[in-house]
Every structure is written in structure tokens, then in C-alpha cells.
N, C-alpha and C positions, 0 to 999 in steps of 0.2 A: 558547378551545379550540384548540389544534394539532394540525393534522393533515399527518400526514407519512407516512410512506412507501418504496419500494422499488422500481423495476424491475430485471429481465434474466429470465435462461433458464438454466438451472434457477435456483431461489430457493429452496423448498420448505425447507432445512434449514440458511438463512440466520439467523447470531447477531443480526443488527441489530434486530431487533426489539426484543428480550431488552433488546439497549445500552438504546436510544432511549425504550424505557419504564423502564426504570433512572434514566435522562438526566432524563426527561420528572418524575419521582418526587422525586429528589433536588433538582428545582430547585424546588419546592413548586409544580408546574403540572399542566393537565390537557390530555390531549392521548391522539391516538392514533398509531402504528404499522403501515401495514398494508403485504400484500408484493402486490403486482401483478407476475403471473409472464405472461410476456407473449410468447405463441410469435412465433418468428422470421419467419414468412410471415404472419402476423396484425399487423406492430409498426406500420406508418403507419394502420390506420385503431383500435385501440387508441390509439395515443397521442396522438390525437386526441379521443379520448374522453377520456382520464387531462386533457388542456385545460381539459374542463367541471367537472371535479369542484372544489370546496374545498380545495385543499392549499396549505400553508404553505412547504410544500419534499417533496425526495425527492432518494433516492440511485439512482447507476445503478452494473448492473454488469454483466462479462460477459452478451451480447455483443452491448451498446450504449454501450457509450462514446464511441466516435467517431459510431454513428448519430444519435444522441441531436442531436446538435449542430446540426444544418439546422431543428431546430425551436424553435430557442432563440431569442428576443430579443435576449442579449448573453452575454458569455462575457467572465469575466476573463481576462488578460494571462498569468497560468502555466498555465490551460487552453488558451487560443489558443494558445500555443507550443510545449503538450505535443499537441495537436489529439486529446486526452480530456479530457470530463467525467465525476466522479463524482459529484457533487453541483449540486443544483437548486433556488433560492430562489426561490418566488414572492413576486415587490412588485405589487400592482396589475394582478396578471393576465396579468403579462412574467415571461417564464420565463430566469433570469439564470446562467449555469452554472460551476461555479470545480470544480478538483479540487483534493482534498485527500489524496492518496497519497502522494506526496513529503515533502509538508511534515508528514503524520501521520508519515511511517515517520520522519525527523533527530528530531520531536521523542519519541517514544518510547526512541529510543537515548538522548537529554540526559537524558529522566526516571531511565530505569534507571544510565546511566553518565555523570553530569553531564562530569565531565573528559576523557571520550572523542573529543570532536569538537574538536581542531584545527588550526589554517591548515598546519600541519606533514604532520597524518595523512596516511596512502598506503591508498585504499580500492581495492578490489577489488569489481568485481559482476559476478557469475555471471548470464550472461543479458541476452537482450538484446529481451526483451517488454514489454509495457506499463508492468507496475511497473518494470521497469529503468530507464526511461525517463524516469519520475518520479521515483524515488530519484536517479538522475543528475544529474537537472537542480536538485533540490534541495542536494545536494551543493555541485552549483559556485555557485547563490544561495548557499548557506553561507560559500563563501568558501576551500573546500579546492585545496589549487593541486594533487593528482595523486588523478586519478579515474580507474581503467583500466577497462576493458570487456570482458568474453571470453565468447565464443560458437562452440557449433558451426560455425557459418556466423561466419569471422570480418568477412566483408564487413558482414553485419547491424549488427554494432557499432560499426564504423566509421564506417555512415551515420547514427547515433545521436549518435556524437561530432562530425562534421562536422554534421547536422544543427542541434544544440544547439551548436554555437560554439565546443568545448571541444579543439581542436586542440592550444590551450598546456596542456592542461589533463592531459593524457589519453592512453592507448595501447591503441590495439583489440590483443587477444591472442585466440589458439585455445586450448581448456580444457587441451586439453595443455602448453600457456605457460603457462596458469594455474597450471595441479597442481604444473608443475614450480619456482615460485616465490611459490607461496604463503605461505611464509613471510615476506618480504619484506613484507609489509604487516599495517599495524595493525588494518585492518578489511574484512572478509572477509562480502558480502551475497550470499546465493543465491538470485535471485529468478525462478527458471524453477517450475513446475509438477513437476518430478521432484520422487520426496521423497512425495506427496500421492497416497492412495489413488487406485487399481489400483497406482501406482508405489511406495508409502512401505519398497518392500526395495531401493530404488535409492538412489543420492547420484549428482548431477554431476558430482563429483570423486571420487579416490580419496587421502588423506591420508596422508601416509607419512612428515610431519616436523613438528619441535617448533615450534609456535606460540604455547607459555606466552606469556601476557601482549598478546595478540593478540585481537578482538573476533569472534567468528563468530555470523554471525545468518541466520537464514532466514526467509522472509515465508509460506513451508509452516504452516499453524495446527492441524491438523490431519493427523498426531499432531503433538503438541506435540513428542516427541525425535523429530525424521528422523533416518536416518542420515548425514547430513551432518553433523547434532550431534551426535550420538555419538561418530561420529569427532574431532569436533573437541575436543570433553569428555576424550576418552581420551590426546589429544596436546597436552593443557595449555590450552586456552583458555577464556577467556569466553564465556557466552554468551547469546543476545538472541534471543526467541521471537517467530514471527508472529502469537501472538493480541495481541502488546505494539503490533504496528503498524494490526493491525486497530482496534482500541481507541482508541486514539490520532485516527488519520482520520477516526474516528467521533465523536469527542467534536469536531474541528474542525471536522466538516460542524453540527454541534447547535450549534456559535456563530456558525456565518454565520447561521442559520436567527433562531435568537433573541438572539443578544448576550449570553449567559451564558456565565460563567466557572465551568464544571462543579468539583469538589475531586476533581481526576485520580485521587488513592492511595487514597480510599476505593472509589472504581468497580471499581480493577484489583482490591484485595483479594476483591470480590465477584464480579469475571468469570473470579479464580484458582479461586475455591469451586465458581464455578458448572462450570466446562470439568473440575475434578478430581470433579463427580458423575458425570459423561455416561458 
């Protein structure tokens, strides 16, 4: 029997559940799901209890990812360097912690646009918060030799790129640098919070040139079009939804956990069905 799980603040109308017993279903196993909503002046002696319980693993999300970590046992080498955890495998009662954001968000693009990712591509990310951060560093693991970075606060991004090693790699830009040559690149990630209710009548940028043939994606899942895609829909491009990377991350946290190789294109057909009932 597997038992897995969930923390952050808010959670309440979190998909992962839905995945993971999808996940749990498809692999002909039994197991459960549960969400542990865990207030923020409450979190060291709750999780100290979430210790004693039975779990197999758990996911963490806003706004423990970085706290999470002082209580871990061990922590792989792309969450140590990203200094977030979003995923949590219990072995033996050691609480061992990897993130999978990054390496969820490259391989959802491969899934959807096998040919899209190469050593050539000139990627763009909007943002310079936690997903950033991972998508970033996944990026240059990938092997991409120009990764830019643009942020309101352009210093933000810079200590992201210097932080992460990515000096040859890379150019921190203001979104106004951005906006203003965003056509220049093949693949264009929005990974700020604008876009996402109370904000989804906002976009980060304002589009105003042809980028046919150009990748735009947003890691916003809700709505599924921001306006960021819209515009980018209306000015020729591709495009690539945040339920794609949610999903994705989520199916790579289900194989640290148990070593399955979930059948990715049946899931997403039903997590399409599912988000176009809501």
C-alpha cells in the first residue's frame, strides 16, 4: 500500500491528488493521496508529526520549498544547487529530497515538441522566481549554450545566472529588453505568477511582433490561455501550457517514489478531459 501525499499553504484546490491517484491506478497499485495543508506558524511542529506518520514520499509546495530542507536527511545534487525541494522519498525512515520542476518543465516540452530542444536554441525566461530557477538550470544540464534571463528587478536575474554558473551561457535583460527582442528567440518561458487569477487580465509583456515559428509557453495552468498566449497565438507561434509541466513534474516525482515508467500520453489525454470539464 502507498502512501503519499502533499504539503504547502494554500493546497485546498490542488490537482496532484487527482495525478497521483491516476498515477497510483494506472500502474495496477494501491495507494493513497492525501493533501496536508500545513499553516505557516504551525510548520516545525506539524512536520514533525507528518515524521511519524507511514509515507512513501510527498510533494512540497509553495511556501516550503526551501524550508522543507533542514529537515531532510539528504537532498540530491539538482535540489542542493537549486536550494528547493519539491519532492520527498521516504527509504527507511530518511527523509531524502530531489526536485523535479526543471527536469518536469524540458521534458514536457520534448513530449509535446520532440525537435524543439537544441544545443543551437536561444531560450528566453520571463522571471526570475523559483520556477525560473529550475527551468534555468535545467536548461544549461540540457546542454543549451544561450539561456537569457529578464526580470523587473534586472539584478535578480543576474544573481541567478551568476549564481548557477551560467555567465557563458547567458544575459540578464529588463522586460523592456525582453519585449523589445523577443523575437530573436526560438523559445520564449513565462514563468512569473502574472497571467494567474486575481491577475489572468495581465501578461508580463506586451507583444507586438511576428514570432511564427517560435515556442511560447507559460507555466500559468490555470487559465489554460493567459494572455500572454493569446498574444502569442495571434503573432504566429506555438504553444506550450502549464498544465503540460505540471504533469510532467508530477509523473517524475511518481518514479523517484516507485520506479515506474507511467505511459505519459494516456495520462495527459485524461488530465486534457479532466481541466476541459472544471
Amino acid at each position: 500500500m502507498l502512501h503519499l501525499g502533499l504539503i504547502g499553504y494554500p493546497i485546498a484546490h490542488s490537482l496532484s491528488p487527482w495525478i497521483h491517484s491516476k498515477l497510483i491506478k494506472d500502474q495496477q497499485m494501491e495507494g493513497t493521496y492525501e493533501l496536508f495543508e500545513i499553516d505557516p506558524d504551525k510548520f516545525d511542529t506539524e512536520i514533525v508529526k507528518l515524521k511519524a506518520k507511514d509515507l512513501d514520499g510527498f510533494n512540497v509546495t509553495v511556501p516550503y520549498k526551501e524550508r522543507i530542507i533542514e529537515y531532510l536527511d539528504d537532498i540530491d545534487d539538482a535540489a542542493q544547487f537549486l536550494g528547493a525541494v519539491n519532492t520527498v522519498k521516504v527509504i527507511d525512515g530518511q527523509w531524502i529530497g530531489y526536485n523535479t520542476d526543471g527536469v518536469g518543465y524540458v521534458t514536457s516540452i520534448e513530449n509535446r515538441y520532440p525537435d524543439t530542444l537544441k544545443e543551437t536554441s536561444k531560450v528566453l525566461i520571463l522571471g526570475s522566481g523559483g520556477a525560473a530557477r529550475g527551468i534555468y538550470y535545467s536548461f544549461l544540464q540540457k546542454g543549451l549554450r544561450r539561456v537569457d534571463l529578464a526580470n523587473r528587478t534586472v539584478a535578480k536575474a543576474d544573481h541567478i545566472i551568476r549564481e548557477l554558473e551560467g555567465e557563458d551561457f547567458s544575459q540578464p535583460l529588463s522586460i523592456e529588453e525582453a519585449e523589445y527582442n523577443i523575437d530573436k528567440y526560438d523559445i520564449v518561458v513565462q514563468t512569473s505568477s502574472v497571467g494567474m487569477s486575481p491577475n489572468d487580465h495581465q501578461s508580463i509583456v506586451s507583444l507586438s511582433r511576428n514570432v511564427r515559428g517560435s515556442l511560447f509557453s507559460d507555466i500559468v495552468y490555470r487559465p489554460k490561455m493567459t494572455v500572454f498566449l493569446t498574444q502569442a497565438q495571434s503573432m504566429g507561434a506555438d504553444l506550450h501550457f502549464g498544465y503540460e509541466m505540471l504533469l510532467h513534474q508530477a509523473i517524475y516525482s511518481f518514479k523517484i517514489w516507485t520506479g515506474t515508467n507511467p505511459d505519459t500520453d494516456n495520462i495527459m489525454k485524461d488530465f486534457e478531459r479532466k481541466l476541459e470539464g472544471e
